[in-house]
N, C-alpha and C positions, 0 to 999 in steps of 0.2 A: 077713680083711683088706678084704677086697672090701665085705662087708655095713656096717663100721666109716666106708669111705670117704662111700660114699653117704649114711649119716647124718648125720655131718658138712655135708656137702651142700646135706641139706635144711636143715636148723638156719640155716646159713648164709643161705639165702635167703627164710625165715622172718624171722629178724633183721634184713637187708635191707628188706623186706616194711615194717616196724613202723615201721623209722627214716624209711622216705618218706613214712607217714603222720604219723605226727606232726609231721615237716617239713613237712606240706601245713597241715596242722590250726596250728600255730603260725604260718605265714603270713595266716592268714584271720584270725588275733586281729588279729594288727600292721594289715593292711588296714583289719579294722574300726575298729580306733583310729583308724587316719589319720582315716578317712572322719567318724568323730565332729568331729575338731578340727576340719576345715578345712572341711567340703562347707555351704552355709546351708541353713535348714528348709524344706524344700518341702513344706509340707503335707501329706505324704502322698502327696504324686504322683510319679511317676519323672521325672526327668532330660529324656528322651522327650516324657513330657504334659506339661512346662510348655514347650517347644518348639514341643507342635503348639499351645498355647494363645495363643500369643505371634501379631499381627498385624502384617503388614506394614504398616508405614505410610508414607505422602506422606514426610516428611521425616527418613526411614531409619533413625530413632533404635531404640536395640534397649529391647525391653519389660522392664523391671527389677523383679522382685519386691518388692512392701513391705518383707516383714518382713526381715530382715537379722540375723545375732547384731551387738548392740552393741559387744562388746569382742574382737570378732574382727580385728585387723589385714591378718591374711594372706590375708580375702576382700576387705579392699577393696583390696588392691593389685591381688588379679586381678580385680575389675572394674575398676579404671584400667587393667591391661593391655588386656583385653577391649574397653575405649574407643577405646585406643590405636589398636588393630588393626582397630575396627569402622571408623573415621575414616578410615585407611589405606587400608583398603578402597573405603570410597566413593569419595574422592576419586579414587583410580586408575581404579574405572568410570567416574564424570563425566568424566574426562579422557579415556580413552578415548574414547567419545561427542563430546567439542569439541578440537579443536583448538588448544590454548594458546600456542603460537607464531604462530598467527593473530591479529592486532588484531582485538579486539571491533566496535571504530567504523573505518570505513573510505568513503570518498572512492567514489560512484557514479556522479557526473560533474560535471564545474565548478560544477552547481547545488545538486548533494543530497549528506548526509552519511547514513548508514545504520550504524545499531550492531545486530547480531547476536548472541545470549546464548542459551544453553541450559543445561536442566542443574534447579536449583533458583534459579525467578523469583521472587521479590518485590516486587508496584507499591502500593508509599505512594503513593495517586494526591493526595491533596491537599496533601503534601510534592512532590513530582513530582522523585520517588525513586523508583528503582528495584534492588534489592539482588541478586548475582547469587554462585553458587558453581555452576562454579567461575572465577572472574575472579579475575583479577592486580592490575589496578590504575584509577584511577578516570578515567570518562569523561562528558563535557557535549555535549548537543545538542540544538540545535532541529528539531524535527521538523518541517519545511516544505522543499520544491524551490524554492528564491530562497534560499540560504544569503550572496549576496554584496549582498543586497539590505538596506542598512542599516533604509531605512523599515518594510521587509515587516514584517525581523524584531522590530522594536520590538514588534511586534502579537503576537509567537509566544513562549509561554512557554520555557525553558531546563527542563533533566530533566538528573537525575544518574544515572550507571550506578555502585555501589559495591559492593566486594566484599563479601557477606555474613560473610563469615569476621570480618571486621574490629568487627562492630555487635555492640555487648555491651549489652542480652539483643537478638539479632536481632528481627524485628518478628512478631508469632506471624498466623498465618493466619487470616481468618473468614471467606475466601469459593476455591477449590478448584474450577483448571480443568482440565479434560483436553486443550484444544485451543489453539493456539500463538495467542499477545495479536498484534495489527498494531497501534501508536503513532504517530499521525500530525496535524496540527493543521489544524484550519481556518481561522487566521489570517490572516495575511496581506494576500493582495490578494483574499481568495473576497468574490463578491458581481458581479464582474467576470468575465463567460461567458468569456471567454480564459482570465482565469485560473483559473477555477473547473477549467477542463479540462485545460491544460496543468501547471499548480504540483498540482492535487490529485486530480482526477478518473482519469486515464488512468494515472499514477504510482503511485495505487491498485489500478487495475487490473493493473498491471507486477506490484506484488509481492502481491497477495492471488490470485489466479488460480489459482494452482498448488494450492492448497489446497482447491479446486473446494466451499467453501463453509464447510469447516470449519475456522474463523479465527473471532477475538475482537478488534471493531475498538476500539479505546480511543481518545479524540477529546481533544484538550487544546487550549485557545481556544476551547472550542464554540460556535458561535450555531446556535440550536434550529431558526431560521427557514429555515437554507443546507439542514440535516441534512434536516428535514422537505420543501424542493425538491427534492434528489436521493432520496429513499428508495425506489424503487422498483429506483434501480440498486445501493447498497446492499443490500437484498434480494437481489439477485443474487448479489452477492458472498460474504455471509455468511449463515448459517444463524440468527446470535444479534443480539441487541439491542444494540445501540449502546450505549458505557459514558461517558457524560460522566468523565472520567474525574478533571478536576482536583475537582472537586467529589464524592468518593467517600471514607467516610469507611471503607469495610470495606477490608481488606488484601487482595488480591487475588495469587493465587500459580496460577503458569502453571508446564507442561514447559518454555517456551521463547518467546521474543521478539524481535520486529523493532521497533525506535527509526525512525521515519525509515521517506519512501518512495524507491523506485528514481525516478530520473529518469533516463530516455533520450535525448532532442528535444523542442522545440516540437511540441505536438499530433500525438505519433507516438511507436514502441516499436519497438525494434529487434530483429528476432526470433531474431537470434544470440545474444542475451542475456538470453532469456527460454527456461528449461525449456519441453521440448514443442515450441519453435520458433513460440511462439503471437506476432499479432502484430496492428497497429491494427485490418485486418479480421474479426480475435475481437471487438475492443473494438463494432464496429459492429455485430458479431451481438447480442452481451450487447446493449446499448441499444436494439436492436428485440425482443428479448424483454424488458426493461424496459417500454417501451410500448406494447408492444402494433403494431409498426410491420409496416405488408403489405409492404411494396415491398424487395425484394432489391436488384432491378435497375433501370433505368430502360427499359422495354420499353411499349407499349400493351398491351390490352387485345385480347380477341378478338373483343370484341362491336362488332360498327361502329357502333353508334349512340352506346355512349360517349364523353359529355364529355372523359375519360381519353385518348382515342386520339387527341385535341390535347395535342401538346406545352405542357406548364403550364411557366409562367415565373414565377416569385417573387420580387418587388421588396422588397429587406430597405431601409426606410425609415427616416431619424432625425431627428431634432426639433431638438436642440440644437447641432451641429456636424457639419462633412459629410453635413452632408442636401441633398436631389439637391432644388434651387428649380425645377427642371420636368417635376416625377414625372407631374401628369397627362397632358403629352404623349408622356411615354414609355411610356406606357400604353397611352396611341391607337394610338401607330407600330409597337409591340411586338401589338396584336390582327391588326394591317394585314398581320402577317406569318404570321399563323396560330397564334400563343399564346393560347393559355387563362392570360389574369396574374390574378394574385393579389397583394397587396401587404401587406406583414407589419411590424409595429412590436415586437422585441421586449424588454424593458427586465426592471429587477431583479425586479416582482411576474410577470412573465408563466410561467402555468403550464407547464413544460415540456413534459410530455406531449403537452397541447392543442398546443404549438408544434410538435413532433417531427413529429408527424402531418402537419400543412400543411408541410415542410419536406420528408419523405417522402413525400407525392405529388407535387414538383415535378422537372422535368425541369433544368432551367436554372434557377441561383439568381446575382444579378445584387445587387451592394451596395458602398457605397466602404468601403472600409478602417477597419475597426473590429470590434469585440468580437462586434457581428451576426451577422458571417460565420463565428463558430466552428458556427455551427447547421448547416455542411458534413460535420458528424460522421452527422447524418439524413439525407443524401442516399443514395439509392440509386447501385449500380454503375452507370456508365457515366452518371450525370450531369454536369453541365457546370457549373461554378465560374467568374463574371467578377467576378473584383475589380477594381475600379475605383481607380486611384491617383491620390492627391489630389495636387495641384502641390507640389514643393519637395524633391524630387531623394530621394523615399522607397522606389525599386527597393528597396533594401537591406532596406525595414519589410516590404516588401509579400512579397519570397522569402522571408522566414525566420517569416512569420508561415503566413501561408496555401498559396502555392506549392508551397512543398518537400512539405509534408505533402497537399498536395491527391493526387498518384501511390499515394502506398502506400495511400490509401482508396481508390483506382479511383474518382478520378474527374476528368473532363478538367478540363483551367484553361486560362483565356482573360482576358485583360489589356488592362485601357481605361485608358491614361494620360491623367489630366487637362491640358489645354493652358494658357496662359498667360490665353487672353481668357475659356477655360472655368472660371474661379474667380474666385471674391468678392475675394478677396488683388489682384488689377487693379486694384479699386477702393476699396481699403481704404491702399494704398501708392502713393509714383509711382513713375512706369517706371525711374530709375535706383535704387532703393532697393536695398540690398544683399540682401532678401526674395525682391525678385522677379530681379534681373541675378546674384545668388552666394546660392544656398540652403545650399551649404556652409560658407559663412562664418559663417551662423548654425547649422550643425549643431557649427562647433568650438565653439560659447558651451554645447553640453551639453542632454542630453535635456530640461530641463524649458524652456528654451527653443527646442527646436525642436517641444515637443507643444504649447506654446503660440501659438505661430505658425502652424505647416501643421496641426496637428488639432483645437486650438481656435477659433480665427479664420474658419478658411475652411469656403465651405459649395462648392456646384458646381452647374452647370448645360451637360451633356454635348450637346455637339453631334447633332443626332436622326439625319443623316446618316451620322456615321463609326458612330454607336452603332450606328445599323441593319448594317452592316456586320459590326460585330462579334458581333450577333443570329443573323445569318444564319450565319457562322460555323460560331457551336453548334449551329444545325440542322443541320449536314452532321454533323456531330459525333454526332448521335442516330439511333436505329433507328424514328423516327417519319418515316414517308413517305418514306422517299429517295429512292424513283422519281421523286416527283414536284418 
């Protein structure tokens, strides 16, 4: 009974045995079938090598095998799913990476508008288009700091920011950057030393900085002549060539883009809103390594015999308006005081560099109220700024032009108001004229009549007496000879 049972037994599990092979063995048919109908021809290669064969590419699209079965339905549904899901996918990293509840364009101060984009850039530069994923919805701006300035911006082209998603066939790429585009226009008022610094120069410097060289400047309004004046501090800024960019017929496609520069202040940067805490006195380093400039400080020399170790005084001089009708005598009175003068004309050809230089060895820099005195960016620390203000009630022109900003460069400011007998407007008007007894009356008639009056018309000739006064001033002001 016993021997009967165990037979049984095995039989049993013998039989067992067959039937899960053959259940394994008729599964691998069924498999194989599937695999016939559905899977496409991969040449030969596994699943695996046409994965590792596939390249990543710039515009994340997945690599698609040519050949395809033609009458195969049920692989192209799953490549449309495969699309579906690839799409999916991206757009959820790009979004992660930006901010989409963030407005793209956004307000940096009463002067400048700034559009921010990341992700996949595309600049139609002679369209002056720009196509963006992942963006929402469409945006316009002129890339200049004078955004309220209707003349300015006549001169400054308009760029569109549009979502990529939207452009059927999108614009394909011919030119592939790794480093973030900066759009920004020369238009304007550039040409104009005020404004070359204030509207374009230091605003530049606000937002390229950060990037400590690796940025892509794109220029729209070019003039070749402005680019080719500043290029050395250009060079500082960025590492690459300058992109005229309305005139570009290749597609140019960036990680990421700034529209538009930061504006801060008149000829200044506020350093609470700049990364790093950088601030106008960066801006003065950059621009002595730009030219090449010795002077940090306003200090002498250790050598006694140098010329240097007199306090230089630099007469910023001009030709057509507010020009000083008794510069030779204040030349005389200003050596009589122990200055080394110099006297400086500088207009729209004057080489900058060459200027920086004599502007940087001056101790005290002395000039009426105009575009001149932005050359207070090359002064060394601890020199002395007299702006001179021309009659007709311009305190207000003269603080927000040069004053305010004179502190955060380090360096002193000192103020010669012109008096009534001291300008040409005496003799140009009579004494009750509303010009000369209510200059605000004519300040309600509006800027282009009050630049026409107090800074076209009048020129000046400063009292030698109070001037010297104020000369002396700046020398207690300097580390040249105190003692004495």
């Amino acid at each position: 009974m016993k021997g009967s049972r165990n037979q049984l037994r095995t039989e049993a599990r013998r039989f067992g045995n067959v039937s899960l092979i053959a259940l394994m063995l008729l599964s691998l048919c069924i498999l194989s079938l599937i695999r016939a109908r559905f899977t496409p021809y991969n040449n030969g290669k596994t699943e695996t090598a046409i994965e590792d064969d596939a390249e990543v590419k710039p515009n994340l699209k997945r690599l698609v095998v040519e050949e395809q079965p033609k009458e195969t339905e049920p692989a192209e549904v799953e490549k449309e799913e495969v699309d579906i899901e690839e799409k999916t996918h991206i757009d959820s990293a790009l979004a992660s990476e930006v901010d989409l509840s963030k407005p793209t364009c956004f307000e940096t101060s009463r002067r400048s508008d700034t559009c921010e984009a990341r992700g996949e850039v595309v600049v139609q530069g002679d369209a002056q288009k720009i196509f963006v994923r992942p963006m929402t919805q469409e945006w316009k701006i002129k890339p200049y700091c004078r955004k309220h300035d209707a003349f300015a911006q006549s001169h400054v082209r308009e760029w569109t920011l549009l979502p990529l998603d939207h452009v059927m066939p999108p614009p394909a790429c011919t030119r592939n950057h790794s480093v973030p585009a900066l759009l920004f226009s020369n238009g304007g008022f550039t040409g104009n030393l005020f404004h070359d610094y204030t509207d374009v120069l230091i605003p530049l410097f606000i937002s390229s900085y950060k990037y400590h060289g690796e940025v892509q400047f794109l220029v729209s309004s070019l003039k070749s002549w402005w680019i080719n004046k500043y290029i050395l501090m250009f060079q500082q800024l960025s590492n690459y060539d300058i992109i005229d960019i309305d005139n570009e017929k290749d597609v140019h496609c960036f990680p990421q883009i700034t529209a538009g520069l930061t504006f801060h202040k008149e000829l200044g940067v506020d350093p609470s809103k700049t990364p790093g805490s950088y601030s106008i006195v960066d801006f003065k380093k950059m621009l002595r390594n730009s030219f090449g400039l010795e002077r940090e400080t306003a200090a002498p020399t250790g050598d006694q015999w140098d010329i240097r170790r007199k306090p230089r005084l630099l007469i910023i001089s001009r030709k057509n308006s507010r020009s000083f009708l008794n510069e030779r005598m204040m030349v005389d009175m200003a050596m009589s005081l122990g200055f080394d003068v110099r006297v400086g004309e500088p207009d729209i050809n004057t080489d900058v560099a060459k200027f920086a230089r004599l502007v940087n060895s001056a101790d005290v820099m002395i000039g009426v109220h105009g575009a001149g005195l932005t050359n207070m960016v090359f002064l060394p620390a601890g020199a002395v700024l007299i702006q001179v203000v021309p009659f007709g009630g311009l305190e207000w022109l003269a603080r927000g032009t040069f004053k305010e900003p004179s502190a955060e460069m380090q360096v002193h400011y000192l103020e010669y108001m012109i008096q009534l007998d001291e300008t040409t407007l005496s003799e140009q008007y009579p004494k009750d004229h509303p010009v000369l007894k209510d200059p605000y009356s004519i300040h309600k008639q509006g800027w282009d009549a009050l630049k026409t009056v107090y800074l076209d018309k009048q020129n000046v000739r400063p009292h030698l007496g109070r001037l010297k006064n104020t000369l002396l001033e700046a020398l207690k002001l300097l580390p040249h000879g105190r003692s004495n």
